[in-house]
LUMMIVO-655341 format. One record per residue: residue in one letter; x, y, z of N, C-alpha, C, O, CB in turn. Coordinates in Angstrom, 3 decimals. Each point is the difference from the previous one (the first is absolute). Glycine has a CB too. Example, Ala and Ser with C-alpha at 12.3 -4.5 7.8 and 13.67 -1.06 7.14 Angstrom:
2
A,13.190,-5.690,7.800,-0.890,1.190,0.000,0.900,1.200,0.000,1.036,-0.019,0.665,-2.928,-1.154,0.581
S,1.542,2.223,-1.966,0.820,1.190,0.060,-0.770,1.090,0.730,0.509,1.108,0.169,0.675,-1.736,-2.314
//
This chain:
110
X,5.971,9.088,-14.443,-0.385,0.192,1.378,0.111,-1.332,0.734,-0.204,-1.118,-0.472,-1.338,3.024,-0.164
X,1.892,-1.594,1.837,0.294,-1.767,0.816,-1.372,-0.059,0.291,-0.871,0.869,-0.004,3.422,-1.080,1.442
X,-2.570,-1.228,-1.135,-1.145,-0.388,0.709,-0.512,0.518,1.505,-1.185,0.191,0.274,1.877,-2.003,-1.729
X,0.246,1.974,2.232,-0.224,1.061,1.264,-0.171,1.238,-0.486,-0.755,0.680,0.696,2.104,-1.795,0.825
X,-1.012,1.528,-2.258,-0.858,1.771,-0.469,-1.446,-0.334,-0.188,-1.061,0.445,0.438,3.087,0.774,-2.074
X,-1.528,-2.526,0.515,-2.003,-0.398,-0.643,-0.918,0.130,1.274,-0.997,0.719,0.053,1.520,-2.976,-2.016
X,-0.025,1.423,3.033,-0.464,-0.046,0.974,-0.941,1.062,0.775,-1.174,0.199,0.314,2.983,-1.536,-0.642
X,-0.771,1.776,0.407,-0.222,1.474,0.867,-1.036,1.112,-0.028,-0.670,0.665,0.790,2.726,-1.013,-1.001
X,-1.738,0.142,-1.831,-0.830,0.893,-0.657,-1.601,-0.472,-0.347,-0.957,0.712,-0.306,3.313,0.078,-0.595
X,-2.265,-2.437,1.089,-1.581,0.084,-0.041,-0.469,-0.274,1.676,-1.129,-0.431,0.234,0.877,-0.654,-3.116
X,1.210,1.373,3.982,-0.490,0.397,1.292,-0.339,0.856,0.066,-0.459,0.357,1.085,1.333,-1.213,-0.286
X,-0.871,1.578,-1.703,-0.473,2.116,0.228,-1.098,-0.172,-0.644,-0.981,0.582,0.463,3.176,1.209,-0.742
X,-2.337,-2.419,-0.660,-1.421,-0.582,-0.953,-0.854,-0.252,1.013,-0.889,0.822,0.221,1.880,-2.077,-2.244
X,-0.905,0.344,2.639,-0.787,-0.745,1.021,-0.446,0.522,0.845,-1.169,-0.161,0.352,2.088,-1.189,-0.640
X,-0.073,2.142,0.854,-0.199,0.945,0.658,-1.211,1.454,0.035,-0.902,0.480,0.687,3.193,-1.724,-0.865
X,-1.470,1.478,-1.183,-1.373,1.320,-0.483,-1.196,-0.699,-0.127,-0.959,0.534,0.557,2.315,1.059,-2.115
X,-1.640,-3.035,0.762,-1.308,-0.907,0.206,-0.550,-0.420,0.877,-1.125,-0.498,-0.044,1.643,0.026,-1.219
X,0.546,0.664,2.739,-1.090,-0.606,0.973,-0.291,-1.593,-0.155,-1.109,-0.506,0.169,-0.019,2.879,-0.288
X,2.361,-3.105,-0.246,-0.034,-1.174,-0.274,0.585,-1.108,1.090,1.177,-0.359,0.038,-1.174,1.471,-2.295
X,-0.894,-1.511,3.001,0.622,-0.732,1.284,0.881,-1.093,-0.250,1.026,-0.210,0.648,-2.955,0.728,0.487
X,1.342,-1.503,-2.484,0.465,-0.959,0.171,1.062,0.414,-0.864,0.730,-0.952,0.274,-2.545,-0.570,0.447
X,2.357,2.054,-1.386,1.249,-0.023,-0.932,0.703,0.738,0.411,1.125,0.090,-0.491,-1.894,-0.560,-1.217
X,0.314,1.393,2.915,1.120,0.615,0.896,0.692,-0.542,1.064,1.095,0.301,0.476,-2.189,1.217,-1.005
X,0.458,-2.185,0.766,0.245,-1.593,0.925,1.191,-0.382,-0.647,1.131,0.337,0.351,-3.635,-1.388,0.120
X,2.158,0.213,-1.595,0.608,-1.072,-0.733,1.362,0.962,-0.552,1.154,-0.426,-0.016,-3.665,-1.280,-0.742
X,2.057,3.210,0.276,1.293,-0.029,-0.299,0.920,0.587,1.063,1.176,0.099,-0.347,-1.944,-0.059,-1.918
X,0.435,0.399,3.584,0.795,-0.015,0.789,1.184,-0.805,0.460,1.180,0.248,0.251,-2.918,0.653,-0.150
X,0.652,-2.386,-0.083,0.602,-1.227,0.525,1.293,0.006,-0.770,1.181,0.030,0.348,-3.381,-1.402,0.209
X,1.496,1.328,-1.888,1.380,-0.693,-1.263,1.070,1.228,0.277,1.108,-0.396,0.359,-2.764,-0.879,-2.922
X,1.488,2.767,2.446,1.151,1.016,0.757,0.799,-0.170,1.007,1.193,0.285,0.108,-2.441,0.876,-0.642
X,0.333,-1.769,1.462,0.861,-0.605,1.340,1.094,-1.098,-0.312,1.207,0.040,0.238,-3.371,0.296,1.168
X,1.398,-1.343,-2.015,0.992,-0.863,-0.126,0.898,0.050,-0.962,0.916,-0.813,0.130,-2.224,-0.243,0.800
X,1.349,1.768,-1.886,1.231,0.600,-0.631,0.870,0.631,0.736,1.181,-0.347,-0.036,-2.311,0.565,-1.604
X,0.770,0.660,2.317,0.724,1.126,1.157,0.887,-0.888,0.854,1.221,0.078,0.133,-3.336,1.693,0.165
X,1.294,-2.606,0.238,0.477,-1.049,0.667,1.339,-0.691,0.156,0.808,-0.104,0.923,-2.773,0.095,-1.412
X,1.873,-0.569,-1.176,1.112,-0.533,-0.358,1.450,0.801,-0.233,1.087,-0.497,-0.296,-2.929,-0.889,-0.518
X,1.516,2.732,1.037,1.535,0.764,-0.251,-0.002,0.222,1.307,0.213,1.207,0.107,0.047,0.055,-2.463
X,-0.396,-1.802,3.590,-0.033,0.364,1.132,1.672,-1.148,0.473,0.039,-1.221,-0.148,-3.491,2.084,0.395
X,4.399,-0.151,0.201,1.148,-0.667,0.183,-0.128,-0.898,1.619,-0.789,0.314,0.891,2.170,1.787,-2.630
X,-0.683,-2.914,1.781,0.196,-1.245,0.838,0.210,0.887,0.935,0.462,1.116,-0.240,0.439,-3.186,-0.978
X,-1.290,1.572,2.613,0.329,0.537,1.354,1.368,-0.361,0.603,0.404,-1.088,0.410,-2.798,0.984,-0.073
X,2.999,1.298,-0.389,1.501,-0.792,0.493,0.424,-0.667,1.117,-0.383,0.487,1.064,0.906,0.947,-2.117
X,0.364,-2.703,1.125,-0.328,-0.812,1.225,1.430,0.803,1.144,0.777,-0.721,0.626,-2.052,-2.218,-2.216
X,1.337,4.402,1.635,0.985,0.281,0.592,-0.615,0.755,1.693,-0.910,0.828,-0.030,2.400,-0.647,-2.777
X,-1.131,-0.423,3.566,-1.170,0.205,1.350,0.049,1.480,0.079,-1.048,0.544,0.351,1.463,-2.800,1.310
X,0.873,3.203,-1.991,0.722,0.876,0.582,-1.245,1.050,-0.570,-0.647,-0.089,-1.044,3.621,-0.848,1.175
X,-3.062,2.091,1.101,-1.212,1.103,-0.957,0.649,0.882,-0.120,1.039,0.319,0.577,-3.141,-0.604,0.103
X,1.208,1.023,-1.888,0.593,0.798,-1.176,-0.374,1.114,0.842,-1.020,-0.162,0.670,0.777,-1.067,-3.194
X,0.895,2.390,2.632,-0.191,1.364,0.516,0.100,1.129,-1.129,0.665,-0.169,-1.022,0.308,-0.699,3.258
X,-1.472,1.676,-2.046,-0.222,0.767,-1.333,-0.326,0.207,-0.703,-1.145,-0.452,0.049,1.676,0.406,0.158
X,-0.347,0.674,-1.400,-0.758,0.181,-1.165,0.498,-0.456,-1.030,1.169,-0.358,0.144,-1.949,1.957,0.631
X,0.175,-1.785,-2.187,0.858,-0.648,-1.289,0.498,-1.508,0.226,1.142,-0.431,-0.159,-0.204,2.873,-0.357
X,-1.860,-2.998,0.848,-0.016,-1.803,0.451,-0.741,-0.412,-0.667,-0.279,-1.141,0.367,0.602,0.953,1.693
X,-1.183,0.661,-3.432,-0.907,-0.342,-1.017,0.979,-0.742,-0.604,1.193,0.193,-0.233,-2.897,1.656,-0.001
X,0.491,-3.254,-0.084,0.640,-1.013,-1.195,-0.259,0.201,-1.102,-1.206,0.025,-0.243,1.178,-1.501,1.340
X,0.893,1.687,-2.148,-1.176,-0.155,-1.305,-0.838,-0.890,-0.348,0.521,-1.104,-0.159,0.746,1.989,-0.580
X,-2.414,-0.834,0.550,-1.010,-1.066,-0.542,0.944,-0.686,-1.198,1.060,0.271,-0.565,-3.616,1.184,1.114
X,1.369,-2.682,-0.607,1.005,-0.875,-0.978,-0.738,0.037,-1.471,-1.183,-0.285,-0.191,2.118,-1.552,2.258
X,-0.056,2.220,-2.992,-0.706,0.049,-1.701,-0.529,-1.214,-0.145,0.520,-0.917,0.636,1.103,2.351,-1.895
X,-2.758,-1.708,0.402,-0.785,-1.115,-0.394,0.112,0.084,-1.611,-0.381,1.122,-0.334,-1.303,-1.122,2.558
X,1.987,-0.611,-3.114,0.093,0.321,-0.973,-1.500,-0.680,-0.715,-0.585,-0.846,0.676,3.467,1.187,-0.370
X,-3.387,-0.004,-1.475,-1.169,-0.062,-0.582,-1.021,-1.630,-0.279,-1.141,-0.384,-0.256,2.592,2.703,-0.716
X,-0.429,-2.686,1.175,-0.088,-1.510,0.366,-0.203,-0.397,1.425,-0.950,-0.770,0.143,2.382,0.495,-1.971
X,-0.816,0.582,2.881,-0.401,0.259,1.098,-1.557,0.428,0.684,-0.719,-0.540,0.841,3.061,0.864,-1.407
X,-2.416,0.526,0.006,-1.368,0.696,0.085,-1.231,-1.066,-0.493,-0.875,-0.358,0.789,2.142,2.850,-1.331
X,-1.222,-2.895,-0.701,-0.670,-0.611,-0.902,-0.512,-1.514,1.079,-1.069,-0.557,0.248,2.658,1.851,-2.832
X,-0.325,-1.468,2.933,-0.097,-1.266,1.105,-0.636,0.145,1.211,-0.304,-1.008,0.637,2.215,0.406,-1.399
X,-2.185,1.826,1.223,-0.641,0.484,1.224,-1.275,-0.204,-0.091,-0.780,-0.524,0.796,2.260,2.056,-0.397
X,-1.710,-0.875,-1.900,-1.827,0.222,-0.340,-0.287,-0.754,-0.480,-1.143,0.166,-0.426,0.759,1.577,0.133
X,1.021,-3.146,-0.085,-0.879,-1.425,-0.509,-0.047,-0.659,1.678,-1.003,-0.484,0.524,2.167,-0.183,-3.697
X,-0.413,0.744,3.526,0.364,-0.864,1.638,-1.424,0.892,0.748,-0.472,-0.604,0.964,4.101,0.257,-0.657
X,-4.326,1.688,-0.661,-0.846,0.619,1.105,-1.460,-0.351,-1.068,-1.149,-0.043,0.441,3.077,2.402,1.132
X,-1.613,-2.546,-2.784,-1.014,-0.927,-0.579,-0.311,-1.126,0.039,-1.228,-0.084,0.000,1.532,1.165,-0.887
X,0.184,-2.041,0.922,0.494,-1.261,0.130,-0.577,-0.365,1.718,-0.056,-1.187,0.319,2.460,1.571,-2.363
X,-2.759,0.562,2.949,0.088,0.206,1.213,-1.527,-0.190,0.228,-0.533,-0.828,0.738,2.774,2.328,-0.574
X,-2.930,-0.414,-1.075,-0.926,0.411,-0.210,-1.093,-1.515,-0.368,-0.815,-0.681,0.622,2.246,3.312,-1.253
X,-0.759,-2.591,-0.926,-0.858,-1.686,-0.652,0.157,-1.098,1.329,-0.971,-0.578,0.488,1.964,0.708,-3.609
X,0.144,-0.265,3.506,-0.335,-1.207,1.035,-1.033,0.336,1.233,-0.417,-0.931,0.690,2.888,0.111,-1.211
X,-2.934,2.381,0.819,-0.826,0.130,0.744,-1.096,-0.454,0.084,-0.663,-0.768,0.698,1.679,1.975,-0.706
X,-1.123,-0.279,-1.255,-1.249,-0.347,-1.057,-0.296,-1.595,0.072,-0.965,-0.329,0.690,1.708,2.355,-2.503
X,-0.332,-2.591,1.454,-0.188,-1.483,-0.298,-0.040,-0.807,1.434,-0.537,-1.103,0.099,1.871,1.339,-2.531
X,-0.847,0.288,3.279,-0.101,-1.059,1.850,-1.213,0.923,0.269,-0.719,-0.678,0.733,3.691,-0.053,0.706
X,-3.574,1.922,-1.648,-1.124,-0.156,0.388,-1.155,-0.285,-0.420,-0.915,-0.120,0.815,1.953,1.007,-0.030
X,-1.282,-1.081,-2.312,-0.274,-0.575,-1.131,-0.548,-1.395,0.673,-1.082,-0.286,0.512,2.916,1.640,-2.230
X,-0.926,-1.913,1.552,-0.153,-1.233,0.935,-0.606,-0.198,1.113,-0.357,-1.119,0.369,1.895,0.956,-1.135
X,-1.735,1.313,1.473,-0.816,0.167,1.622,-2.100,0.388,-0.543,-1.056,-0.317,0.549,4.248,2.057,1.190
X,-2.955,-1.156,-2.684,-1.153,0.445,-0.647,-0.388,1.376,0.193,-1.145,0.452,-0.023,0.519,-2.595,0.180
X,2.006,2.924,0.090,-0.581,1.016,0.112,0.358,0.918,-0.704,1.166,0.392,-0.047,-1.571,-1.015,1.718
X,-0.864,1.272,-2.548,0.139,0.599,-1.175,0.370,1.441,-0.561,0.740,0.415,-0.892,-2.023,-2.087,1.103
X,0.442,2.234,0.705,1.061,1.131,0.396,1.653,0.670,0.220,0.584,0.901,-0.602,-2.518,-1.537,1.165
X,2.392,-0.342,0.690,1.369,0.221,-0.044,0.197,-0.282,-1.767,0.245,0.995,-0.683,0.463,-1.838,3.630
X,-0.826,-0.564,-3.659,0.034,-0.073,-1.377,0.126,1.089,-1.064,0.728,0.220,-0.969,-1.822,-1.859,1.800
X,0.231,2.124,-0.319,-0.137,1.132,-1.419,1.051,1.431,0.456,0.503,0.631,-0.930,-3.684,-1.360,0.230
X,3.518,1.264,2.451,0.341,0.589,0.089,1.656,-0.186,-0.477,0.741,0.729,-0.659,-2.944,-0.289,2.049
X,2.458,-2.101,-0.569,1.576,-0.118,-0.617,0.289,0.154,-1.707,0.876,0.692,-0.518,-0.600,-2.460,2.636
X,-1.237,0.951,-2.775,-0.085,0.303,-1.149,0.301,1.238,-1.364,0.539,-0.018,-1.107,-1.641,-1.448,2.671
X,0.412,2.450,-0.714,0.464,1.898,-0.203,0.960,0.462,-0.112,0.585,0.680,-0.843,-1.731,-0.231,1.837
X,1.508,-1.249,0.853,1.240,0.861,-0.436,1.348,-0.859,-0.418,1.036,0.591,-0.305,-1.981,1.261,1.998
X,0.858,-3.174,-1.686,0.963,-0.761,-0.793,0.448,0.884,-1.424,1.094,0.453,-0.335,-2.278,-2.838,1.384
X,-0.669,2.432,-1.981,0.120,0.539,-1.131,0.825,1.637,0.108,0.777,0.248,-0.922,-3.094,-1.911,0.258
X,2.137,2.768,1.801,0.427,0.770,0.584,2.026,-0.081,-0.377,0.774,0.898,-0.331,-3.511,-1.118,2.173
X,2.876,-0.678,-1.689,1.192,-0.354,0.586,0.537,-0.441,-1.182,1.142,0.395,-0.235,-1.686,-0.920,2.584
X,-0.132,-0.398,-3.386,0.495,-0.606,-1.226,0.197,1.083,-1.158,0.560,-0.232,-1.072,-1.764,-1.974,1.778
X,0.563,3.625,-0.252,0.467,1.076,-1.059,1.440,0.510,-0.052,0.545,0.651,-0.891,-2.782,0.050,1.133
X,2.900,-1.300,1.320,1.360,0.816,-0.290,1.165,-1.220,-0.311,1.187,0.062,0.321,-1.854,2.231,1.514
X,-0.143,-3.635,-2.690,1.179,-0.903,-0.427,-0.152,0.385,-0.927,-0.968,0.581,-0.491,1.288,-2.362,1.492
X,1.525,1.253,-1.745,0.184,0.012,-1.534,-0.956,-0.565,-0.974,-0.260,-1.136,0.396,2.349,1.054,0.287
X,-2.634,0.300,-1.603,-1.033,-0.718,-1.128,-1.651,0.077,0.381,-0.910,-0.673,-0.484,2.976,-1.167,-0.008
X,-2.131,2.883,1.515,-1.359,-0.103,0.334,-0.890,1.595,-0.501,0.810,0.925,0.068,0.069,-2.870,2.211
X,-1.949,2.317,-2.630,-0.205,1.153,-0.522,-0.827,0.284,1.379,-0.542,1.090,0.181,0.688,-1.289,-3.125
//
């Protein structure tokens, strides 16, 4: 199963739980996967009339992905840690969650 299925499928989890913060978090990380197969805006002025002007999204291969969800972790810990630094403990523990949230869908993590 890819990691965007994994995804998905513990968004329906989250979902049936009534889980704010990991529906949050795993939204975010969905988005920004989604994101990235999103093709370049073409720099041509002329407008498109009609129908069947869909781009294909762009494939990400598994490695790709993997790089998304350390980069939206990675995002996370540096949050964590600049407000850490401010003293405020809360935001702390919330970035914290869902970092850990986020560190379930890298390679080597249970």
């Amino acid at each position: 199963m890819s990691s965007l299925a994994l995804l998905r499928g513990d968004l329906d989890i989250a979902l049936r739980n009534r889980d704010p913060v990991e529906i949050s978090t795993l939204r975010t990380v969905i988005a920004a996967v989604e994101n990235a197969t999103a093709v370049d805006v073409e720099t041509s002025t002329q407008p498109k009339l009609g129908l069947g002007h869909d781009q294909p999204r762009r494939a990400l291969s598994d490695e790709d992905v993997t790089r998304i969800i350390r980069s939206e972790r990675d995002e996370l810990v540096d949050a964590a840690t600049r407000y850490g630094e401010l003293g405020l403990v809360e935001e702390v523990v919330d970035l914290e969650r869902r970092a850990r949230i986020v560190e379930r869908y890298l390679p080597g993590s249970t």
